[in-house]
N, C-alpha and C positions, 0 to 999 in steps of 0.2 A: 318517935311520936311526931304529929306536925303540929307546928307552933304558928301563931300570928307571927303577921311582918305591921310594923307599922304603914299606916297607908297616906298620912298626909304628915307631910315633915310641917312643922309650927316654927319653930326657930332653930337657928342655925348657930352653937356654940363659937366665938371670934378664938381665933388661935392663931390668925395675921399670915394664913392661907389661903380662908374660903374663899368662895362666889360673893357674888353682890349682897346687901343683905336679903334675909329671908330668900336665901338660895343657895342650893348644897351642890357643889363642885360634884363634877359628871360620874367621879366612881360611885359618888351614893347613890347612884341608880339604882344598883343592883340590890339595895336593900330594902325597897320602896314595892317591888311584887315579888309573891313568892316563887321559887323556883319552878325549873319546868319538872320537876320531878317530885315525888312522894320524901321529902327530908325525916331522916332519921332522928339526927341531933344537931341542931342549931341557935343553942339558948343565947349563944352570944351578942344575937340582934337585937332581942329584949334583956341581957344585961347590961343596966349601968354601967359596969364595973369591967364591961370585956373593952378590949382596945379601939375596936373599929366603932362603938358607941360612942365611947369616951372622948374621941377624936371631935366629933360635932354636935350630937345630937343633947342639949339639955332639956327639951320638953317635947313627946312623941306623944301618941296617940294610939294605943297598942286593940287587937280583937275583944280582949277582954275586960277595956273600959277602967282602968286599974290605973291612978295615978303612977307614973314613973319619977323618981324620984330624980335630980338633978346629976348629972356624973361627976364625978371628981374630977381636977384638974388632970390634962393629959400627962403623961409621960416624956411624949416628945415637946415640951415646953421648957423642960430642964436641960436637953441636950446641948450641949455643943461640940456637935461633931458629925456621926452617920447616923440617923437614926433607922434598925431594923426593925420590922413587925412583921409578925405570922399570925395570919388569922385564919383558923378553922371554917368552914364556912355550913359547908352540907355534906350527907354521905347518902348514899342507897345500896340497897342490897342487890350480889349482880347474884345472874345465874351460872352455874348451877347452884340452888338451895342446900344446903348439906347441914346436917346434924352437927358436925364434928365443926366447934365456931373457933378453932385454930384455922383450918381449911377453906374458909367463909368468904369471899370475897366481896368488898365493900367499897364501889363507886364515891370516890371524897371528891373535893373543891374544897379550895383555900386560895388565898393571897399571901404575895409574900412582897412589903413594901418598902423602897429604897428610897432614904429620904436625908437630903444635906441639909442638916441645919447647923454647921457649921460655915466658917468665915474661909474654908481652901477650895478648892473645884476639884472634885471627884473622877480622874481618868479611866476608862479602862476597868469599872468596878465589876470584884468579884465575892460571889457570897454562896455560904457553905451550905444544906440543911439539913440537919442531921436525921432522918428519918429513921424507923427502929420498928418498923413494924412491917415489913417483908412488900413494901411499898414497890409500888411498878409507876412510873411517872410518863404519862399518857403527853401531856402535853404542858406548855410552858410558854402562852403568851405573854412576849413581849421579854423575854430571854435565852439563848442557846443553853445548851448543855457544854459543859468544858471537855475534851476529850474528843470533838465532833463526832460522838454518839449520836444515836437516830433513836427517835419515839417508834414504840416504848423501849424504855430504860430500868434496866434493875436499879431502883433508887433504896436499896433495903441496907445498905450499908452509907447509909446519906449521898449528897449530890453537890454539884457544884454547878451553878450557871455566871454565866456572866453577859450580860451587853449584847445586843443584835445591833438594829439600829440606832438606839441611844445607850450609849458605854461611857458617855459623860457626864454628870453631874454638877450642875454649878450650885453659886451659893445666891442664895435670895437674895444678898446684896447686890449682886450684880444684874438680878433679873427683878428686880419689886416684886420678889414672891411670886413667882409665873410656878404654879407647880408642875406643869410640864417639861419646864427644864430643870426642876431641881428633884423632881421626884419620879420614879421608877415601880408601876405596880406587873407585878407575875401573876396571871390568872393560871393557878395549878389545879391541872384536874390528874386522876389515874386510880390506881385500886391500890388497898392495902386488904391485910390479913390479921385475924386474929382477936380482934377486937371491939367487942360486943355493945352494944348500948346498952348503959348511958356512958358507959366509959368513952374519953373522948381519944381517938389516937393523936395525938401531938409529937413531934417533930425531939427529939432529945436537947437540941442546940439549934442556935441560928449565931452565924457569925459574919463577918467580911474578911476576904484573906489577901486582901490588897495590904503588899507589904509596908509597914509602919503604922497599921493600925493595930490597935487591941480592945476587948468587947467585951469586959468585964462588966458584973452586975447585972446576967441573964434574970428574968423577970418573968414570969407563966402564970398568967390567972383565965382558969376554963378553958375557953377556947382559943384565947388569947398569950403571942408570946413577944417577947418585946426583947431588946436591947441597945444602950448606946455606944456606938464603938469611936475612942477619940485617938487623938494621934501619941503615941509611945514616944513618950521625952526620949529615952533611950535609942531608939532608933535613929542609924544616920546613914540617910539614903543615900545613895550616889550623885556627885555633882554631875546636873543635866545643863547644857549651856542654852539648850531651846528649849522651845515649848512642848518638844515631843518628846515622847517616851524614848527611855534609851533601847535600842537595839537588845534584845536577849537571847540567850546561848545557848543553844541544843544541839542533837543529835545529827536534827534534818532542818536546814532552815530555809522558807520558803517566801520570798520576798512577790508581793504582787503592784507594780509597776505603773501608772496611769503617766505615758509618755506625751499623747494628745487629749484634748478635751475640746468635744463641741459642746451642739446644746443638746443634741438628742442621741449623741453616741460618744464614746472615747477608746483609745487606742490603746492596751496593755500590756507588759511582760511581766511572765511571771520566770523568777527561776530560781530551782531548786538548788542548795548545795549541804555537800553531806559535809559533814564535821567529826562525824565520828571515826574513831580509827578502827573501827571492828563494824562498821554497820555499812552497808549497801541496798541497792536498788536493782532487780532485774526486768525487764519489760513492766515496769512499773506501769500503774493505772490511778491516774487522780481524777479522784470529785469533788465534789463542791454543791452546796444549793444557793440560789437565787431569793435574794427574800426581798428583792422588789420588781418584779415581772421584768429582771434582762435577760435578753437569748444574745445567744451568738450569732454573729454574724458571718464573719471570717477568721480564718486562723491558718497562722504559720508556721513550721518548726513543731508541730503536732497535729492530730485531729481527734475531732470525738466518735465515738465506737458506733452513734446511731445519727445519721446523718435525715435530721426532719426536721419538718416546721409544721407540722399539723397544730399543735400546742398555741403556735402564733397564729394561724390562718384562724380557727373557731376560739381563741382566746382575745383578751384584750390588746397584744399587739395587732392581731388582724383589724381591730374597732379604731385602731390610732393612724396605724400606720397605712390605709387605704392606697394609697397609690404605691407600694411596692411591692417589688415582684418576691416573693418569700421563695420560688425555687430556688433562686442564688443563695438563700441562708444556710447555714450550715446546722444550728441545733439548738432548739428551742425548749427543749427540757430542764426543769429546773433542776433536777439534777443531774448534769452531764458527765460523761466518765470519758474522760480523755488517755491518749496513747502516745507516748513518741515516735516518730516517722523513723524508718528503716534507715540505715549510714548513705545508701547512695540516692538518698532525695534530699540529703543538705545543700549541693549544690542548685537545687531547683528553683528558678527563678519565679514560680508563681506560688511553691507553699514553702521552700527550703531561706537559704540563705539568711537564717537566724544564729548568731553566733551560739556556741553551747548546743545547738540543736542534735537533733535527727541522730542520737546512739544506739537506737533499737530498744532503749526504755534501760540502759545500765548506766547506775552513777556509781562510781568506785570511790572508796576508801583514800583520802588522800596521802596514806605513807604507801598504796601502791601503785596510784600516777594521779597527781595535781590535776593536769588536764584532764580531765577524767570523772571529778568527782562535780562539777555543777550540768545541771539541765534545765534547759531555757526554751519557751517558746511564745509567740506571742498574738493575740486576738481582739478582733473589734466588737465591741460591744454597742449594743443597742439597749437605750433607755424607756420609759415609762413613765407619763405624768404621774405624780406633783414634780417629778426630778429632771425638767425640761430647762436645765441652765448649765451653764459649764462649770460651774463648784460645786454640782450637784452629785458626788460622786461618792459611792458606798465599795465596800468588796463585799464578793459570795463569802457566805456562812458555812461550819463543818464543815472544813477541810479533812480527807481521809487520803491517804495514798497506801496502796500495796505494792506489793511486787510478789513475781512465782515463788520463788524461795529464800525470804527474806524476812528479817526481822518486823513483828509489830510495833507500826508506831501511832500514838498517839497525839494527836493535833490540840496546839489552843485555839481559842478566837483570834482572828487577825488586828493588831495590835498598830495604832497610827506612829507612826515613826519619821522621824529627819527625811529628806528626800534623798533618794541614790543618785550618788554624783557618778554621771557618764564619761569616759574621759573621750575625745576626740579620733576616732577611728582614722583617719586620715594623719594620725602620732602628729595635730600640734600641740599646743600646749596650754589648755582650756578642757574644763567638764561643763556638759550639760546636767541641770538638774532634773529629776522627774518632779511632774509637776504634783502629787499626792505618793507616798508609798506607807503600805501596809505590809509589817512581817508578822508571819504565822509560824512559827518551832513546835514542834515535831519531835516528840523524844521514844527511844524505843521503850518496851514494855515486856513483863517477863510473862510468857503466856500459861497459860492455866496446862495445869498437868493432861494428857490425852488429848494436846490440840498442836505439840510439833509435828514439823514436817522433815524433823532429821531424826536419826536415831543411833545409841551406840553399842557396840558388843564388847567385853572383855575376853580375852585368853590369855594365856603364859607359856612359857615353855614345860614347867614345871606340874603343869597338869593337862591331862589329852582331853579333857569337855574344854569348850565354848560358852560361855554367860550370853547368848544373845540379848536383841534388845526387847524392853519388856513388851508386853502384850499390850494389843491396844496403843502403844508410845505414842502414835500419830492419829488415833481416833477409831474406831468403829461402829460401823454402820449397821451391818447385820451379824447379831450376835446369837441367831436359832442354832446353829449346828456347833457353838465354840465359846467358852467360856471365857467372859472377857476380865474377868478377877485372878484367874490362873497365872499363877509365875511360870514364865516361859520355860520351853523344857530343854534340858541341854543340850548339845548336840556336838559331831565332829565338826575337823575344823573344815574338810570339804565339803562342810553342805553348804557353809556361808557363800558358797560360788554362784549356788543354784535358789531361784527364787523361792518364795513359802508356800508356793500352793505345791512345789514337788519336796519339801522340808521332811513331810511327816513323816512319809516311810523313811528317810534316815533316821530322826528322829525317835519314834519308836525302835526302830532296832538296833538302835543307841540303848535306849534306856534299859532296853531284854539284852544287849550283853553285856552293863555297866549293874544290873541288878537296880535301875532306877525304878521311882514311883509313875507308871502311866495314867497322869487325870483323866478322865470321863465326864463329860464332854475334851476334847485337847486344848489348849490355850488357843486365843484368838490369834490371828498374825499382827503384825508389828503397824501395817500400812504405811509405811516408810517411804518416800520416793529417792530419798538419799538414807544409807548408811556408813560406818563407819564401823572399823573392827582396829580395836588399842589392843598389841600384843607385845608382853612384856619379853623381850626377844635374849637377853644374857644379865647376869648380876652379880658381877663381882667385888673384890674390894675398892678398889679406886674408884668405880666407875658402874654406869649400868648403860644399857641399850633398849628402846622397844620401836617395834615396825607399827605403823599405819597405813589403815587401805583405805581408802573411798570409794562407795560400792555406789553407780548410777542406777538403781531401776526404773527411773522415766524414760520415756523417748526425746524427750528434748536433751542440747547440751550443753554446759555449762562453760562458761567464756570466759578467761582470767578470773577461773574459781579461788578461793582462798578457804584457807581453815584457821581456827586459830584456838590452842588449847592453853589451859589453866593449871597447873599440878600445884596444891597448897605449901608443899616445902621444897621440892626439887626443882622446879621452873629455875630457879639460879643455876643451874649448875646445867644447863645447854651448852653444848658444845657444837655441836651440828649436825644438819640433815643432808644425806645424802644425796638425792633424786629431786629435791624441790630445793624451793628460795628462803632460807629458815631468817626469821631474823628475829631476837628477840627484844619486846617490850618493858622495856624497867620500867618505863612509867605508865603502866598498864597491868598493875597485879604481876609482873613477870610473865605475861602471855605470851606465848610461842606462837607468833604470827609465819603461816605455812602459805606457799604460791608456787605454781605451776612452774617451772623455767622455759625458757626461752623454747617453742615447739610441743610444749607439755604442758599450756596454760590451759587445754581442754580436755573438759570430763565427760567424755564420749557418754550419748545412751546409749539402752537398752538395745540388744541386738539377736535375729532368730540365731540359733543353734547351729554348728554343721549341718546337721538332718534336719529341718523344722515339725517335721513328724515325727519325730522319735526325743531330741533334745532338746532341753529343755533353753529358753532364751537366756542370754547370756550377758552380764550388765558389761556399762563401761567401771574404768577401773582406773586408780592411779595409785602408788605405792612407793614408800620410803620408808630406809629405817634412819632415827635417829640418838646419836650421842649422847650421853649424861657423864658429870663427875659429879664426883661426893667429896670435893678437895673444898668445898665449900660449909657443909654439913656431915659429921661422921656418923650422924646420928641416926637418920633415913635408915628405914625397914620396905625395903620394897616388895618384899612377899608378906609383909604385912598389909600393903596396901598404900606406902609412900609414892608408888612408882605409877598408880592410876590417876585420869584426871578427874579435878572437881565441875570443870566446863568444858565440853568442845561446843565451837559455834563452825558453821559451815555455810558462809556467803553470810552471813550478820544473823543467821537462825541459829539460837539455842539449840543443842540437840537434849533428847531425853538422853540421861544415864542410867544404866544398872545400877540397881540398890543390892547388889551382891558382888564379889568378888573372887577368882580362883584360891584358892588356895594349896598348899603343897599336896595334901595329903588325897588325892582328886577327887574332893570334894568341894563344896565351895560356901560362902559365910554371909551373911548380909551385913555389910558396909553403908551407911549414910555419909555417903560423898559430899552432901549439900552444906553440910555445916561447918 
């Protein structure tokens, strides 16, 4: 239904916030006309009693002439500490209209307000929102999303944002109540589901997850949700000797650099280094967005994929920057997707000669070469008024980086930290400091079922089928002629040689002389561009044995590959691998970390056939068997399934496992490896 808005504010409730008197601080605008749209449910602007009333308004003037009664004292008057508020705002109905008001989609707005009224200064603030009703989160002025996800956002299992440009908080002591620097509003718009007017959808929780706070005594009246969250006696942070945040520890951590500072540009390194001992980088690809009009200017030690400055010529740098020539710019897109330069342009004295640079976009694991594992390069950036001063310095927002076959990582906001001390290139014995740096960490992420790019197959000796790997493992596209629910169908061990689109006739005539079940439609293929075939090779008393392949079917090739597998009880008891570099991880679950040796660190691609007309193409391939005892455990059953892994990763990528296992009888059993 639509409601009055009041249309002339009378008095302005004092809460040692507001404007002048008889004058309501600039967010109350927005409650002063009514929306650009048909509002559904919005009682909370003529309730007293919602938060965003109560906040200032004691005497309105509403459409329907009707004394408004005084509002109770705020909420945020008792706090001392953070105070949060979610306020419901508007909804509309999108299209398409549907019957079915589970499926209904419903245009919202809301605010969700960050406010110190505590006596500490709020760094780096991060707040949760519990959303519960199948919520798609359209947009988010005046916060990122955590994760450097991009709009829209599945926000149906809640959200997290934190800080774009203001991620600090101070306390009105120190600013005479300036609410711009002590307070934080999220204008949130996007659709949710399921819920009908008058019911109002509201958010489950609102929290802060800024460590050492706690936010008890959540609060929900209507449309209105509130909480105070104060600092946990309990809690003992870490001694920080400065004023910046300490350094934090991830996966992939990404340090962004401000060397020089003019008034209208500065000069920066960024570089990457991996920290994890099972995670990598291949031809990696970073981005980043812009959230105050800077383009790139120049860059060294990498470049970006799209080399333009249209963006600046018909945008607001073309309006500033009139007298330059933008052909020389390099890229002006706010969101650029950078590459590292090929090995033999590090030495190049007009884009190379950046320490770390130029590896072809591979950071390695530092247990298998130090050197190896950072990536560095570095670019001049051009600025934008208001930020025409030399401390006027922000970093790009959402940070994302990939790589071809490598693990998902997920990015925080970049985090103001200590300056990186430089030590003296010329080894005397002094560091330069950088004059601001920002680190961003990067942790990997386990990816949703049917979106690897590795995959695995089981055999034994003990049985003549093959477990391939399940249907779908790696995704499917078109599913008309093949059923992509289908458990994959067994097959011999020579077919794993030959790709899946010449599978099926062995396949089938596998299954007609094993007396299998032929499905109709057949199971979908794997889409794998790396496999993996674990073959339980001997098992005897003292000791067991199984072989591993690595099957390449891309055409690219893989460059000081690694593997590395998990077995829940026998990983102790590695003895060794024949053909590769075995070496095993105690303090890493017992992981059996596997590497090319010397001349054999490459996993050749895909290649045509003898006959390319007749044969089928024929992958790259690498192969060892390796050692086990049981002089450690007697107890291990490994034709029960001790002898399979719980993980293999292949270059820092999880692969899908079979959820079945051979068994003796050549038959075979479904095992949950996962647990």
């Amino acid at each position: 239904m639509e409601i009055g808005y009041p249309t002339d504010v009378k008095h302005v409730a004092h809460i040692g916030w507001d404007g002048p008197s008889g004058t309501a601080p600039s967010w109350m605008n927005e409650f002063k006309t009514p929306p650009d749209f048909a509002t559904t449910t919005l009682g909370n602007a003529r309730d007293p009693n919602s938060l965003a009333f109560s906040s200032w308004a004691s005497h309105a003037q509403d459409y329907d002439n009707q004394a408004t009664p005084s509002a109770p004292p705020p909420a945020v008057e008792k706090c001392n500490g953070i105070f949060l508020s979610y306020q419901f705002l508007s909804r509309t109905k999108e299209y398409p209209h549907l019957k079915n008001a589970s499926a209904q989609g419903w245009a919202f707005k809301a605010t969700a307000t960050i406010l110190n009224t505590g006596t500490v200064e709020l760094e780096a603030w991060e707040i949760f929102i519990g959303f519960q009703h199948g919520e798609i989160l359209v947009g988010a002025d005046g916060a990122v999303l955590m994760g450097s996800e991009d709009f829209p956002s599945d926000a149906s299992n809640g959200t997290y944002l934190s800080g774009s440009s203001t991620s600090v908080l101070k306390t009105a002591i120190d600013t005479a109540g300036d609410l711009d620097q002590i307070q934080v509003q999220i204008k949130l718009t996007g659709t949710q589901f399921g819920v009908k007017p008058p019911r109002i959808p509201m958010p489950k929780t609102i929290r802060l997850t800024n460590p050492g706070y706690k936010c008890p005594g959540l609060a929900t009246h209507k449309t209105a949700m509130w909480v105070c969250c104060v600092k946990d006696k309990k809690y003992k942070p870490k001694v920080v000797k400065t004023k910046f945040l300490p350094r934090q520890e991830g996966d992939l951590s990404i340090t962004y650099d401000i060397t020089q500072a003019y008034e209208s540009s500065y000069i920066a390194l960024v570089t990457m280094e991996n920290s994890s001992p099972l995670g990598r980088l291949d031809h990696w690809n970073l981005t980043w967005e812009w959230m105050r009009g800077e383009f790139i200017y120049s860059m060294k030690g990498a470049y970006t994929r799209l080399v333009d400055y249209t963006d600046c010529i018909y945008g607001a740098a073309g309006q500033y920057y009139q007298q330059l020539d933008f052909s020389t710019v390099m890229n002006c897109q706010k969101k650029p997707i950078i590459s590292d330069l090929p090995r033999e342009r590090a030495n190049d004295t007009k884009i190379g000669k950046i320490p770390n640079c130029c590896r072809n976009g591979t950071i390695l694991p530092k247990i298998m070469d130090p050197s190896q594992s950072k990536s560095a390069f570095q670019l001049q950036v051009y600025k934008l008024p208001p930020d025409m001063n030399r401390t006027a310095l922000y970093p790009p927002q959402k940070w994302k980086i990939v790589g071809v076959l490598n693990p998902e990582y997920k990015c925080a906001a970049p985090i103001r930290v200590s300056p990186t001390e430089f030590p003296d290139p010329g080894g005397l014995q002094f560091s330069t400091l950088a004059i601001a740096t920002w680190q961003i960490v990067c942790n990997i992420t386990k990816r949703k079922a049917g979106t690897s790019r590795c995959c695995v197959s089981f055999s034994a000796y003990y049985n003549e089928s093959v477990i391939p790997c399940n249907t779908c493992a790696c995704g499917c596209e078109d599913t008309s002629n093949c059923k992509e629910n289908a458990p994959s169908m067994l097959l011999p061990s020579e077919a794993l040689l030959v790709p899946f689109a010449n599978r099926s006739t062995k396949a089938i005539a596998w299954a007609k002389l094993k007396h299998f079940r032929i499905p109709k439609p057949l199971p979908c293929s794997d889409n794998c561009g790396v496999s993996i075939n674990w073959h339980i090779n001997t098992d005897y008393k003292t000791g067991w044995s199984a072989r591993i392949t690595l099957f390449n079917w891309q055409e690219i090739n893989f460059e000081n590959w690694f593997t590395a597998i998990q077995l829940k009880k026998t990983s102790s008891g590695y003895e060794k691998a024949y053909s590769f570099n075995g070496t095993l991880l105690r303090n890493h679950n017992n992981t059996i970390f596997l590497q090319g040796l010397i001349g054999l660190n490459y996993l050749m691609g895909e290649t045509n056939g003898t006959n390319p007309n007749s044969d089928p193409r024929v992958p790259g391939k690498q192969q060892t068997v390796i050692s086990f005892t049981k002089k450690f455990n007697r107890r291990i059953n490994i034709v029960k399934g001790d002898g399979f892994p719980s993980k293999i990763l292949f270059n820092g990528e999880e692969c899908s496992l079979p959820t079945r296992i051979p068994i003796a009888n050549g038959n075979h059993c479904h095992v949950n490896l996962y647990k």
